[in-house]
ROSE-4610 file (N, C-alpha, C; in Angstrom, 1 decimal, always signed):
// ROSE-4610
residu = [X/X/X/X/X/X/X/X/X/X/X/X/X/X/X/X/X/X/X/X/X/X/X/X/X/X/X/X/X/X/X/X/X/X/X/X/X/X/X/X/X/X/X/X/X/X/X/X/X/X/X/X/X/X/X/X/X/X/X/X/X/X/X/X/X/X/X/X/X/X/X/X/X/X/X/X/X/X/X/X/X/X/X/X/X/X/X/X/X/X/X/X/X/X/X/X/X/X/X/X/X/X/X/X/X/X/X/X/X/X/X/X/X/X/X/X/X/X/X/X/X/X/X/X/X/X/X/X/X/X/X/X/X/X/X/X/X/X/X/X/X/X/X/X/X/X/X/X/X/X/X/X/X/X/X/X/X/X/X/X/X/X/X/X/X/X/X/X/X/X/X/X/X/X/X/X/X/X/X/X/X/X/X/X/X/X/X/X/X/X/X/X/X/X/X/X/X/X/X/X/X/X/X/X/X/X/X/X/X/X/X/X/X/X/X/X/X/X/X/X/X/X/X/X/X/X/X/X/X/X/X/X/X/X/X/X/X/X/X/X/X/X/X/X/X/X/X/X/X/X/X/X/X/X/X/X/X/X/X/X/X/X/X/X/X/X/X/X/X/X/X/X/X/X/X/X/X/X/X/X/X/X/X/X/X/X/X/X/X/X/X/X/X/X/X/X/X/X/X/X/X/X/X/X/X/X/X/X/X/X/X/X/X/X/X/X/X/X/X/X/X/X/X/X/X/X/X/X/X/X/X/X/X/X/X/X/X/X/X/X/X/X/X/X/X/X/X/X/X/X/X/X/X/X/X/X/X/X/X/X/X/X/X/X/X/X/X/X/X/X/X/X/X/X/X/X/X/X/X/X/X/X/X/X/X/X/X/X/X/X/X/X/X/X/X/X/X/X/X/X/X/X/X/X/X/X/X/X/X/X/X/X/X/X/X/X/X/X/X/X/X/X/X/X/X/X/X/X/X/X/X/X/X/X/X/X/X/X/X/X/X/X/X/X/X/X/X/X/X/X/X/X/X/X/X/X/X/X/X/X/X/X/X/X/X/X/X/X/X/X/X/X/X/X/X/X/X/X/X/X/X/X/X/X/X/X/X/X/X/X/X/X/X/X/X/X/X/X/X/X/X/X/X/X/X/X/X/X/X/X/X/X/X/X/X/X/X/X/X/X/X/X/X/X/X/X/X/X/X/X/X/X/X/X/X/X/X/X/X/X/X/X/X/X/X/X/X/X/X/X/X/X/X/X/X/X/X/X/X/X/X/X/X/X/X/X/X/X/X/X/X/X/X/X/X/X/X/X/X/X/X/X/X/X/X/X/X/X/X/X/X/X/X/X/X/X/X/X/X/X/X/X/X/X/X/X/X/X/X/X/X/X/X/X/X/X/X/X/X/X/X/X/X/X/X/X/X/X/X/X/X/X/X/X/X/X/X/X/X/X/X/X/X/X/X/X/X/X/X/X/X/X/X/X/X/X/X/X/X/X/X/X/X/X/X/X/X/X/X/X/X/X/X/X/X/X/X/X/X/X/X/X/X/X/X/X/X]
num = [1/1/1/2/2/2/3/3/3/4/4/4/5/5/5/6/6/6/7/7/7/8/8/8/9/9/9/10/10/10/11/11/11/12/12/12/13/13/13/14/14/14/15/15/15/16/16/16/17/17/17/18/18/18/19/19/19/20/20/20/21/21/21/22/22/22/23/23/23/24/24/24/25/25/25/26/26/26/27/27/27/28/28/28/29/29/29/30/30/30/31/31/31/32/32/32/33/33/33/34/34/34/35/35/35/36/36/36/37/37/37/38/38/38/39/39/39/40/40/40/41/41/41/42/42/42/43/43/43/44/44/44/45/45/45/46/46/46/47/47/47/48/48/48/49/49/49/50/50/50/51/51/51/52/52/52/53/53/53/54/54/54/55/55/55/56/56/56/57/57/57/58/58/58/59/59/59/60/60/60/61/61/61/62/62/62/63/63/63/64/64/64/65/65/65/66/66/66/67/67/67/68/68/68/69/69/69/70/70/70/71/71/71/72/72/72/73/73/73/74/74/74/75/75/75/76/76/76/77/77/77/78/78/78/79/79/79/80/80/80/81/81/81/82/82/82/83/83/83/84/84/84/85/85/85/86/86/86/87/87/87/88/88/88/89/89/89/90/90/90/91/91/91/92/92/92/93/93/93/94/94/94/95/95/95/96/96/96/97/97/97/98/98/98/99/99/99/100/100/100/101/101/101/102/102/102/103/103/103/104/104/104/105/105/105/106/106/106/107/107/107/108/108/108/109/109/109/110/110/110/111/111/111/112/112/112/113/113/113/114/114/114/115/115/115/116/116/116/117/117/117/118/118/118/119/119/119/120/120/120/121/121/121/122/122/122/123/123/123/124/124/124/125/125/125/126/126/126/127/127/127/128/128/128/129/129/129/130/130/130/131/131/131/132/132/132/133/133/133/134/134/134/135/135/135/136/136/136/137/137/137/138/138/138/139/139/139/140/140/140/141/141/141/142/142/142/143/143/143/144/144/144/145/145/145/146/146/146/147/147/147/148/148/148/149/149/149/150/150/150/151/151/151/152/152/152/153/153/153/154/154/154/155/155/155/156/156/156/157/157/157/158/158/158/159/159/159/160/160/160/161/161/161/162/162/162/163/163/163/164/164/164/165/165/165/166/166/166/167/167/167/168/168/168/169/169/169/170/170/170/171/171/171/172/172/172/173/173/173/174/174/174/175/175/175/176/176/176/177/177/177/178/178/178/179/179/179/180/180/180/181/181/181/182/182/182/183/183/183/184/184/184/185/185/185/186/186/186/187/187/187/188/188/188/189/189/189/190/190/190/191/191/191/192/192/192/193/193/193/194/194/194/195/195/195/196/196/196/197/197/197/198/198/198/199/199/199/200/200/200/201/201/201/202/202/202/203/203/203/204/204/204/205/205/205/206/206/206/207/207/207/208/208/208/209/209/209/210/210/210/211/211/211/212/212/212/213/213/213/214/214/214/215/215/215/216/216/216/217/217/217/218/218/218/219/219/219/220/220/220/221/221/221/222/222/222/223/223/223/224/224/224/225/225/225/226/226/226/227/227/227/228/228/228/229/229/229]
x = [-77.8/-77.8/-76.6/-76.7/-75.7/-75.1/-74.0/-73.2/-73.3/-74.1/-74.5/-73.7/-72.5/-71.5/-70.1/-69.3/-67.3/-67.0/-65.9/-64.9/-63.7/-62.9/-61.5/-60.8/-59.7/-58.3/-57.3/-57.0/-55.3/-54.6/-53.9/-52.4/-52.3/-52.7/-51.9/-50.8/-50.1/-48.8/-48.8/-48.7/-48.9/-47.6/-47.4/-46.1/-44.8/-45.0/-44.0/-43.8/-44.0/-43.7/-44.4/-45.6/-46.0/-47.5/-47.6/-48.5/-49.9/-51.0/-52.4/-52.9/-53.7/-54.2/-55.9/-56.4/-57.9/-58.7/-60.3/-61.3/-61.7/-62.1/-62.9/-63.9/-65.7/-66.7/-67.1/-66.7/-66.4/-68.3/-68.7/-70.1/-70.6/-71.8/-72.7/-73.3/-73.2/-73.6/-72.7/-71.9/-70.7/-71.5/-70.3/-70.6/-70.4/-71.1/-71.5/-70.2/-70.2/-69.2/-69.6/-70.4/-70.0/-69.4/-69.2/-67.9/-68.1/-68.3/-68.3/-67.1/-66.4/-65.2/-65.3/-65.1/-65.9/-64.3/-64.5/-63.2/-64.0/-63.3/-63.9/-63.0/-64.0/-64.0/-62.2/-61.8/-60.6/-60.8/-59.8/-59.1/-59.8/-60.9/-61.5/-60.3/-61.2/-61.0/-61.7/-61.5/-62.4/-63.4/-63.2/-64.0/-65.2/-65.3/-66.3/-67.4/-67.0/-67.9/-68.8/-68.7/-69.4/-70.7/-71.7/-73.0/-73.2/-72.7/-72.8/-73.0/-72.4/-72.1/-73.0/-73.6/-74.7/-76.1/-76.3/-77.5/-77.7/-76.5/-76.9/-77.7/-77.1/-77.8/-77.4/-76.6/-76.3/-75.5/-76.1/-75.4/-74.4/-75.1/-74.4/-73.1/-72.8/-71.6/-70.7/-69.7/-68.2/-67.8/-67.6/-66.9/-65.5/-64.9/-63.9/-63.9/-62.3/-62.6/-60.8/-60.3/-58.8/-59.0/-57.9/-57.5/-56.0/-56.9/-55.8/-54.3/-53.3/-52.3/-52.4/-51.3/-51.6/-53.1/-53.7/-55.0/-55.3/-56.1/-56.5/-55.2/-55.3/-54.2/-53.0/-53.2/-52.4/-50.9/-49.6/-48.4/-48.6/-47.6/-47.0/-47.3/-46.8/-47.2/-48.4/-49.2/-50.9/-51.0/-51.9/-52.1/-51.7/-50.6/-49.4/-49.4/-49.2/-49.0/-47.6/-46.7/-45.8/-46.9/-47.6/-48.6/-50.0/-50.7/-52.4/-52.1/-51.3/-51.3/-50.5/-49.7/-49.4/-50.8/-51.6/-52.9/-53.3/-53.8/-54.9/-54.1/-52.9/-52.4/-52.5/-52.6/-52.8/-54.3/-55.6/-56.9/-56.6/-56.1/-56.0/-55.6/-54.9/-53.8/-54.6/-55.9/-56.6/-57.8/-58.1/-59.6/-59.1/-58.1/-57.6/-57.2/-56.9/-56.4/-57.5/-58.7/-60.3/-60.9/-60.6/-61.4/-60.4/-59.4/-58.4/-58.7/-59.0/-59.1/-60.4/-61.7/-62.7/-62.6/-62.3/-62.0/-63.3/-63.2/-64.0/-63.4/-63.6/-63.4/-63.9/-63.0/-63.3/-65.3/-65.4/-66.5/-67.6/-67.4/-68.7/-67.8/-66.9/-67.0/-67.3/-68.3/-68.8/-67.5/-67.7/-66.7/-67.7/-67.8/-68.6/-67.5/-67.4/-66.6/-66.9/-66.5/-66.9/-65.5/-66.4/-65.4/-64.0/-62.8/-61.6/-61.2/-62.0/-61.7/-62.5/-63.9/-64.1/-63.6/-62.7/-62.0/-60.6/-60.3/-59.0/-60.0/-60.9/-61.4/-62.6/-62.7/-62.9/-61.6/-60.7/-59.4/-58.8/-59.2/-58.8/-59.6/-60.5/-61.8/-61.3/-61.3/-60.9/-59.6/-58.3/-56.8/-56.4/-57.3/-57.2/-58.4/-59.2/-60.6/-60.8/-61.1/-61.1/-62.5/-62.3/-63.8/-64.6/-64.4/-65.9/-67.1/-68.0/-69.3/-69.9/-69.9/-70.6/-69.5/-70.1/-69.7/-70.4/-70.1/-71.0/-70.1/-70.6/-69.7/-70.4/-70.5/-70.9/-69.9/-70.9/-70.6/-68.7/-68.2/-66.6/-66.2/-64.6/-64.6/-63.7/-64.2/-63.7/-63.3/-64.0/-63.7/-63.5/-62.3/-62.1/-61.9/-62.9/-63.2/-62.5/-61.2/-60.3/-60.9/-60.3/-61.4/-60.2/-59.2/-58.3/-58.3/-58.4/-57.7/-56.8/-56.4/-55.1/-54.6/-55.1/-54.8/-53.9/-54.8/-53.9/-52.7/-52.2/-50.9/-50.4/-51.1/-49.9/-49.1/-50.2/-49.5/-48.7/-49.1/-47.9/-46.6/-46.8/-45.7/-44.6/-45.3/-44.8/-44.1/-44.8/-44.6/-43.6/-42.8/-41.8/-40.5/-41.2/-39.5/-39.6/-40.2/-39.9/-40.4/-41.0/-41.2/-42.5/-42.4/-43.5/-43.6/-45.2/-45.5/-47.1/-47.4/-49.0/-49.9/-51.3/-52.3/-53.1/-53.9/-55.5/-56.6/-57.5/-58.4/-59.0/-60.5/-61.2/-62.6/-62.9/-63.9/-65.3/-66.0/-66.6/-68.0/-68.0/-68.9/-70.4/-71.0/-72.1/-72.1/-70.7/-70.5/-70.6/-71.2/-71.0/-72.5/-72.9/-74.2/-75.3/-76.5/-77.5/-77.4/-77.2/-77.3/-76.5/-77.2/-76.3/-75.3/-75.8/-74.7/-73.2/-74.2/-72.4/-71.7/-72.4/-71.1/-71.0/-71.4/-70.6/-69.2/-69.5/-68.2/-67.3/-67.7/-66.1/-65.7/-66.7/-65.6/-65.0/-65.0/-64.3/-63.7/-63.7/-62.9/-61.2/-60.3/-59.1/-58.5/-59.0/-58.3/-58.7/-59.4/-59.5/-58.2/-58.1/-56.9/-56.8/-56.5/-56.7/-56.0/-54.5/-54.1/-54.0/-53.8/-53.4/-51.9/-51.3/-49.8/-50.0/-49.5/-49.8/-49.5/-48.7/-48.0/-49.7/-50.8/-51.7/-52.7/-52.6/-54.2/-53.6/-52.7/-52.1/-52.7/-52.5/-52.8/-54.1/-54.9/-56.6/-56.8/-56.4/-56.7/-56.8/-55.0/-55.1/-55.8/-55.6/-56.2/-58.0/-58.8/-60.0/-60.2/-59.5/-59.9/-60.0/-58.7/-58.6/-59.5/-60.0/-61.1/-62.2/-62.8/-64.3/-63.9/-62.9/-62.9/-63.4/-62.6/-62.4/-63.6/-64.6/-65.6/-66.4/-66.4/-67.3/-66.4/-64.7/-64.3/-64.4/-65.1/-65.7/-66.5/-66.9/-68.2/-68.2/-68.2/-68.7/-70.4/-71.0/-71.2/-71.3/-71.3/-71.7/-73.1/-73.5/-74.8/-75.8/-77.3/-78.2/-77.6/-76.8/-77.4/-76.0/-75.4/-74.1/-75.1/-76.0/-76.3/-77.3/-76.8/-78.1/-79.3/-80.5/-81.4/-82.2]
y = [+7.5/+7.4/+8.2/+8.9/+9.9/+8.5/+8.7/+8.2/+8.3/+7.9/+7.8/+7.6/+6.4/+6.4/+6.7/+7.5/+8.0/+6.8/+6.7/+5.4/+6.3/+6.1/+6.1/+5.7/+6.6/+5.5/+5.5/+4.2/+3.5/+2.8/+2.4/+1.1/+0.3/-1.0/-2.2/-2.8/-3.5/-4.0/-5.3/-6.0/-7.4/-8.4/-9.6/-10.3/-10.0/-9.7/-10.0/-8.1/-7.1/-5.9/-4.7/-5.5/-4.7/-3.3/-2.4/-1.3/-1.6/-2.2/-1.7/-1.3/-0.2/+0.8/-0.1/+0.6/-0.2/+1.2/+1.0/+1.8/+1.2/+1.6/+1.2/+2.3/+1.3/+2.1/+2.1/+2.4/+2.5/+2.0/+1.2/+1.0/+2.3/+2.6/+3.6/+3.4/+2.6/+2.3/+1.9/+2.3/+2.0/+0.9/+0.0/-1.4/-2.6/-2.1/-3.4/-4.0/-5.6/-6.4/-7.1/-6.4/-7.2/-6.6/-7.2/-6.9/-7.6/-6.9/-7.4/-7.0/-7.9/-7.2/-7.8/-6.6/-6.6/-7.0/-7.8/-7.8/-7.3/-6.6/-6.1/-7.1/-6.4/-7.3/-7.2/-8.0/-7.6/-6.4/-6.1/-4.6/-3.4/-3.7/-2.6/-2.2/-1.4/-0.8/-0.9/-0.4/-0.7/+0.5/+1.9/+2.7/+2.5/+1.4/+1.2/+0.0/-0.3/-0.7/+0.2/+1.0/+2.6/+2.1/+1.8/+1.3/+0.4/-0.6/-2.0/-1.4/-0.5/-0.3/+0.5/+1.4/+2.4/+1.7/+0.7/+0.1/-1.2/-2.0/-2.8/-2.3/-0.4/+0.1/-0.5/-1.5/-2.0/-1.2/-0.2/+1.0/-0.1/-1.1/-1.4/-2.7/-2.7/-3.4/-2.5/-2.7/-2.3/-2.9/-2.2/-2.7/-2.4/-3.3/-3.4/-3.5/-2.6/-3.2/-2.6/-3.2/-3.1/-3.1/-2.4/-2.1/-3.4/-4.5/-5.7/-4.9/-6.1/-5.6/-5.1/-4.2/-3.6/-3.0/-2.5/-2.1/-1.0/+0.1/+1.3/+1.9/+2.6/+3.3/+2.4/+1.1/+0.2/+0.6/+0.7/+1.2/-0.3/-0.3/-1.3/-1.6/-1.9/-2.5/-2.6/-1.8/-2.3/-3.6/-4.7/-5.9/-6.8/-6.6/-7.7/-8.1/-9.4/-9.8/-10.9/-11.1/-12.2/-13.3/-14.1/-15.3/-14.9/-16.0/-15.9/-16.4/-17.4/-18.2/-17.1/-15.5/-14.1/-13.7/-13.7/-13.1/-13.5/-14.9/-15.5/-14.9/-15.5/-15.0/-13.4/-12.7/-11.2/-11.5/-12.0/-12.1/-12.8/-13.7/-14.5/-12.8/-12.3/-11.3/-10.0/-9.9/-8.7/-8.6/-10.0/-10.4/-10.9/-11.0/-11.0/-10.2/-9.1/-7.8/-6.9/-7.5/-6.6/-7.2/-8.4/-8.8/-8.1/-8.3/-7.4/-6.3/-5.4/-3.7/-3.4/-4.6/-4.3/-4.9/-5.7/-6.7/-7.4/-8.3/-9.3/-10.5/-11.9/-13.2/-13.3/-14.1/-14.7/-14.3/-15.9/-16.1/-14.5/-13.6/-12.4/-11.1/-12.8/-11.8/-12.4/-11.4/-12.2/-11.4/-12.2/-11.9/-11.9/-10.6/-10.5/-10.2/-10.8/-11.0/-11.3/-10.5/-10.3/-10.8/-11.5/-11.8/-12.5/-12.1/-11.9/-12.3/-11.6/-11.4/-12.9/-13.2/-14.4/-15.7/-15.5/-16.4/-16.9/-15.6/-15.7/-16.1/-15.7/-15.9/-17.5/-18.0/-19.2/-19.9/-19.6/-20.4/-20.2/-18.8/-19.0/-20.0/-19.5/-20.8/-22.0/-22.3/-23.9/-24.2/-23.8/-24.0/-23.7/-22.9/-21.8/-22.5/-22.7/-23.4/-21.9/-20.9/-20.3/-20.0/-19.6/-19.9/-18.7/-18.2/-16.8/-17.1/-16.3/-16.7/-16.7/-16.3/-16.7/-16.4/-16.1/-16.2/-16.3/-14.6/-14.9/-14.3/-15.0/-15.1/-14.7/-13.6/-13.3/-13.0/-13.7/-14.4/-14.3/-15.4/-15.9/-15.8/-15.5/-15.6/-17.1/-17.9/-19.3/-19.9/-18.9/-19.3/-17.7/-17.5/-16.4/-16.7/-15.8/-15.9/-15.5/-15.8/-15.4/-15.6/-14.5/-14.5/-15.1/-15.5/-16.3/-17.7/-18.4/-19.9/-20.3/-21.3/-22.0/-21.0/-19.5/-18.3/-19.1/-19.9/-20.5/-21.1/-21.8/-22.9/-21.3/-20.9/-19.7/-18.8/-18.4/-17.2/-17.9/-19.3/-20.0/-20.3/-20.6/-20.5/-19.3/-18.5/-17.0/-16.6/-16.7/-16.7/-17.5/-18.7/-19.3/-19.0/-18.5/-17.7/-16.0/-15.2/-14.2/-13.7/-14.3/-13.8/-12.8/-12.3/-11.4/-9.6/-10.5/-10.0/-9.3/-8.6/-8.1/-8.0/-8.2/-8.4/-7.4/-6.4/-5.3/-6.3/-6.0/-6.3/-5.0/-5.4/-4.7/-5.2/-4.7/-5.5/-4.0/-3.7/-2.3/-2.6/-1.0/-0.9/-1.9/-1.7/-2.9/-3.6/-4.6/-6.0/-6.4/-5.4/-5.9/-5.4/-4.8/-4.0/-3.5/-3.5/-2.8/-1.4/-1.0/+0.6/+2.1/+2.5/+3.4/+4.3/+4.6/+5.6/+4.8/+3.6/+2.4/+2.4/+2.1/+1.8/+3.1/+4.2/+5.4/+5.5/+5.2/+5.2/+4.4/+3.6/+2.3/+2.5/+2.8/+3.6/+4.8/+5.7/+6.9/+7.1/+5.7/+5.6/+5.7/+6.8/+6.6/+5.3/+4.6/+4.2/+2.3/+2.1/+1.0/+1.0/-0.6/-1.3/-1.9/-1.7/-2.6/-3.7/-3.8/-4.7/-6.1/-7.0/-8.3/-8.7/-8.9/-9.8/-11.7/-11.7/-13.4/-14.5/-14.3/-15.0/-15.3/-13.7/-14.1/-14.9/-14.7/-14.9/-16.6/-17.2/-18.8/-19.1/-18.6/-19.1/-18.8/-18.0/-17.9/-19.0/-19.4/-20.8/-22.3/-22.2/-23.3/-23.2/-22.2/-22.0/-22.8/-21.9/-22.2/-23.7/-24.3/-26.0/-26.4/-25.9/-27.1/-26.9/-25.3/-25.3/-25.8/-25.9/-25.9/-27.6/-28.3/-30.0/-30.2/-29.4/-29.8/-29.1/-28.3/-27.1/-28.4/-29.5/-29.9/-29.6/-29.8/-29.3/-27.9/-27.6/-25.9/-26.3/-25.9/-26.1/-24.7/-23.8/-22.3/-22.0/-21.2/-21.3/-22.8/-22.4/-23.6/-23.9/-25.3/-25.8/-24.9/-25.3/-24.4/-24.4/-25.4/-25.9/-24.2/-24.0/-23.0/-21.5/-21.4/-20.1/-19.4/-18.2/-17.9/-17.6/-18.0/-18.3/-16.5]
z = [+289.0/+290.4/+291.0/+292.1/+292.8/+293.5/+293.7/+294.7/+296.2/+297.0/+298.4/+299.5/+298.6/+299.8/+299.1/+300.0/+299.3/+299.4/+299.0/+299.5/+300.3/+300.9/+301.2/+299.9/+299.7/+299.2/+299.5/+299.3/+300.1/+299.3/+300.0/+299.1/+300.1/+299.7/+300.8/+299.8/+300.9/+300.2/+300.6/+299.3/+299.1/+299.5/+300.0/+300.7/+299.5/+298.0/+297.9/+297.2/+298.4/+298.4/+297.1/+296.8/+295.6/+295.9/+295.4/+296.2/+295.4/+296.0/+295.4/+296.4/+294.6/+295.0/+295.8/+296.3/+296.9/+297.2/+297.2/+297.8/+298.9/+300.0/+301.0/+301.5/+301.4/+301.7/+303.1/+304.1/+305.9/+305.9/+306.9/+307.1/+307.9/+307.8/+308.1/+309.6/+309.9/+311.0/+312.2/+312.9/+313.8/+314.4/+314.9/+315.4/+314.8/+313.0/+312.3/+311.6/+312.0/+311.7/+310.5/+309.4/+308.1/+306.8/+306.1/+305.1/+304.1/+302.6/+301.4/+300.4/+299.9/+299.2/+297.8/+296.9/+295.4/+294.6/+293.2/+292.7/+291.0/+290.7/+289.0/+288.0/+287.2/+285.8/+285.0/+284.4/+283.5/+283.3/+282.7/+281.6/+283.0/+284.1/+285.1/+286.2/+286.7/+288.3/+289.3/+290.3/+291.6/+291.8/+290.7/+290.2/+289.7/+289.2/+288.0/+289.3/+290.1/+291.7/+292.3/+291.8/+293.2/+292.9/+291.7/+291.5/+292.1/+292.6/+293.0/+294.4/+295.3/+296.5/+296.6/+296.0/+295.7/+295.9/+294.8/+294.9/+295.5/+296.3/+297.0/+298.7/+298.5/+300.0/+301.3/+301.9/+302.7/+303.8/+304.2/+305.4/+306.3/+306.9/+308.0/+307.5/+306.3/+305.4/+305.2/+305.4/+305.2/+303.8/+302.1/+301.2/+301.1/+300.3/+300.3/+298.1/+297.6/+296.3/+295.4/+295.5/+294.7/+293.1/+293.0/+291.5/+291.3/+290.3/+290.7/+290.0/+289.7/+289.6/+288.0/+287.3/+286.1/+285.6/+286.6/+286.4/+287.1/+286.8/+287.6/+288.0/+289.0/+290.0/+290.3/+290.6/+290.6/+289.8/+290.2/+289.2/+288.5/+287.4/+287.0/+285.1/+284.6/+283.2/+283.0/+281.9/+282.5/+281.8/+282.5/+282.3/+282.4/+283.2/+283.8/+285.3/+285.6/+286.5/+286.2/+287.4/+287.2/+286.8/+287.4/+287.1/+287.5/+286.9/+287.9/+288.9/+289.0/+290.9/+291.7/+291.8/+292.1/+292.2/+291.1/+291.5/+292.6/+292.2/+293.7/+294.9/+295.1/+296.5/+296.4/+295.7/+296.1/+296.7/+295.9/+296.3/+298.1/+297.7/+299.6/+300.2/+300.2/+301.4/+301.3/+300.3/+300.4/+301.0/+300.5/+301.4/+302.7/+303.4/+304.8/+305.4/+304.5/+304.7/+305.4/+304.1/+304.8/+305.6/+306.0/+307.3/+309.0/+308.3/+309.9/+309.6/+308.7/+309.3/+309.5/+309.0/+309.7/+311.0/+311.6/+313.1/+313.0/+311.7/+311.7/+311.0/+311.4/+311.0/+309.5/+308.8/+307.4/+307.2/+308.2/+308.8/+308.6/+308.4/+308.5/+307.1/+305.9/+304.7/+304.0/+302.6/+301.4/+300.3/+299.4/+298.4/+296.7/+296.4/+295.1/+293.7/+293.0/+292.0/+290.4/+289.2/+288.1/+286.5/+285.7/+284.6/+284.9/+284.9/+285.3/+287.0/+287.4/+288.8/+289.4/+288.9/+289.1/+289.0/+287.8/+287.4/+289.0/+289.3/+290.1/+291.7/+291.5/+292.7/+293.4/+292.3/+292.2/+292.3/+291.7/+291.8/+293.3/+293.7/+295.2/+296.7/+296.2/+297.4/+296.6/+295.9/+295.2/+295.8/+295.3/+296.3/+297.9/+298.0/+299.2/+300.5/+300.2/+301.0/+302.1/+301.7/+302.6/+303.3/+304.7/+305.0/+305.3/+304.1/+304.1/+304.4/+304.2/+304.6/+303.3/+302.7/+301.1/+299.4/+298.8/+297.2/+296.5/+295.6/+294.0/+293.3/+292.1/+290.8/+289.8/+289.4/+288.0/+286.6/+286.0/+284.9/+284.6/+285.6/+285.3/+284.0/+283.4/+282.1/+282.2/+282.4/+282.0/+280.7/+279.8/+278.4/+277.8/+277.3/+276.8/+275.3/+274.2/+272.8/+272.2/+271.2/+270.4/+268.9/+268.0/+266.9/+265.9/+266.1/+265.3/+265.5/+263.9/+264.8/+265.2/+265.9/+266.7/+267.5/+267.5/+268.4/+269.5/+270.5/+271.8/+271.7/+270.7/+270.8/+269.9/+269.1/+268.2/+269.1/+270.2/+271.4/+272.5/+272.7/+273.5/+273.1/+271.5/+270.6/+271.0/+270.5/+270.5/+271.3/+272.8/+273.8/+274.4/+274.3/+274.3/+273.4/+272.6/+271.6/+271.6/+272.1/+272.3/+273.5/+274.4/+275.8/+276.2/+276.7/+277.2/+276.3/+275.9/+275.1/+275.8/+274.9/+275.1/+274.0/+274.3/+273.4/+273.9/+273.0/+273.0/+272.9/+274.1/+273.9/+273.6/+272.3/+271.4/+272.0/+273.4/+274.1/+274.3/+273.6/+273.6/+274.7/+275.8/+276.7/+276.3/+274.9/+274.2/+274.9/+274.8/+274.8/+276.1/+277.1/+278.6/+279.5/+278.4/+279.5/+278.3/+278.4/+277.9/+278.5/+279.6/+280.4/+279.3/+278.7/+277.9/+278.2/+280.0/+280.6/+281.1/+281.4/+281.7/+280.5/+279.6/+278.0/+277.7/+277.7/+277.5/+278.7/+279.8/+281.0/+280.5/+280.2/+279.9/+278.7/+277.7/+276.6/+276.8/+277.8/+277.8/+279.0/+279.6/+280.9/+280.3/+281.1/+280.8/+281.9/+282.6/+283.1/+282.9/+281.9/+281.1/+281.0/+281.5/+280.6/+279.4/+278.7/+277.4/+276.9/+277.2/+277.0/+278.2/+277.6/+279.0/+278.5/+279.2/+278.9/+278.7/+277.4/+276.9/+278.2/+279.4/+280.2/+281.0/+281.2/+282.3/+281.2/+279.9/+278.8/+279.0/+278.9/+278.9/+280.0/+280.9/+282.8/+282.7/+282.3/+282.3/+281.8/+280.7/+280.0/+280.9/+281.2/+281.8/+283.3/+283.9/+285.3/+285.1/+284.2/+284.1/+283.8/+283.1/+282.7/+283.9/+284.9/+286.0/+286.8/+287.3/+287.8/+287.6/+286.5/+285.8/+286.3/+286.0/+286.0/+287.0/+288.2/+289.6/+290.5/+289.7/+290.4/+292.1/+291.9/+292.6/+293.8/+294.1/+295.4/+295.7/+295.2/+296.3/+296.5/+297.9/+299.0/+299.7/+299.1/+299.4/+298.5/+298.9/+300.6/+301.1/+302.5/+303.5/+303.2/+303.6/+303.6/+304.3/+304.2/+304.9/+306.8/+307.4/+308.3/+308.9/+308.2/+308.8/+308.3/+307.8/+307.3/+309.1/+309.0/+310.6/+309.9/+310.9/+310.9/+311.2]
């Protein structure tokens, strides 16, 4: 599929002075006040979105979609973040970020979010209560597969006597999609991240438990009776 809609690209700068990079796909239709802001999968970019923005066809939507931190164009250590709770607040200050430069309320943004990114972004409607208009989550990585045993307490180990450290993920285009032209792109994407820093793979862990315990306090979306008719 040809790419239908450009993006723009920019840098917003996050409260505590840091540069991400972001695409934004301007709506097609002047007027229209809605807004979808996309978060990609670990080790991705906000590159590897243009299909989603392509074939959902939505002219009169404004997207929105960042390169999180250590990822894509984003500067920094690839696969590092100070913490996941640095993440979410980046997610809070971006998805607020895109409802002011379209000049629309929480209230008229959906937030679509993948692997990684779902993870941080369930964690944010969960701590955060924030009042978007919807949420989907495809397939969150709430449980990330280590092919060693005791792997978890061995890298928290490790990770308390020698500090920050980094792990390769060996995650191949296959293992994510049937489409042959997508897993040829993600394996010969240069801007795959590969590595994660042990400080955020601990915090996916523990982040995910408390979510998954606690899932029943999200109430996103709203009931039928807030949806328009």
């Amino acid at each position: 599929m040809e790419n239908s809609r450009i993006p723009g690209e920019h840098f917003f700068t996050t409260s505590d002075n840091t540069a991400l990079f972001y695409r934004h796909w301007p709506t097609l239709q002047p007027g229209a006040k809605k807004v979808i802001v996309l978060f990609h999968r670990g080790h991705e970019h906000s590159g590897r979105l243009q299909h989603i923005v392509d074939e959902l066809a939505m002219p009169d939507t404004a997207f929105y979609a960042w390169d999180a931190r250590g990822h894509g164009q984003t500067s920094g250590p690839r696969g590092y973040s100070p913490s996941l709770a640095r993440s979410v607040q980046d997610v809070d200050e971006f998805v607020r970020f895109a409802a002011s430069d379209s000049q629309v309320g929480l209230e008229e943004v959906v937030v679509i979010a993948q692997s990684v990114g779902a993870v941080m972004v369930a964690t944010w409607v969960h701590d955060y209560a924030p009042a978007i208009r919807g949420l989907v989550l495809a397939s969150p990585a709430f449980k990330v597969k280590l092919y060693v045993p005791l792997a978890r307490p061995a890298l928290a180990l490790w990770h308390r006597l020698r500090g920050l450290f980094f792990i390769n993920s060996y995650v191949k285009g296959r293992y994510l999609t049937h489409d042959r032209q997508r897993v040829a792109s993600f394996n010969n994407d240069p801007l795959i991240t590969r590595a994660i820093a042990v400080n955020i793979l601990l915090d996916l862990y523990k982040t995910s438990e408390r979510i998954v315990s606690d899932a029943a306090a999200i109430t996103l979306p709203h009931a039928t009776s807030d949806i328009r008719r």
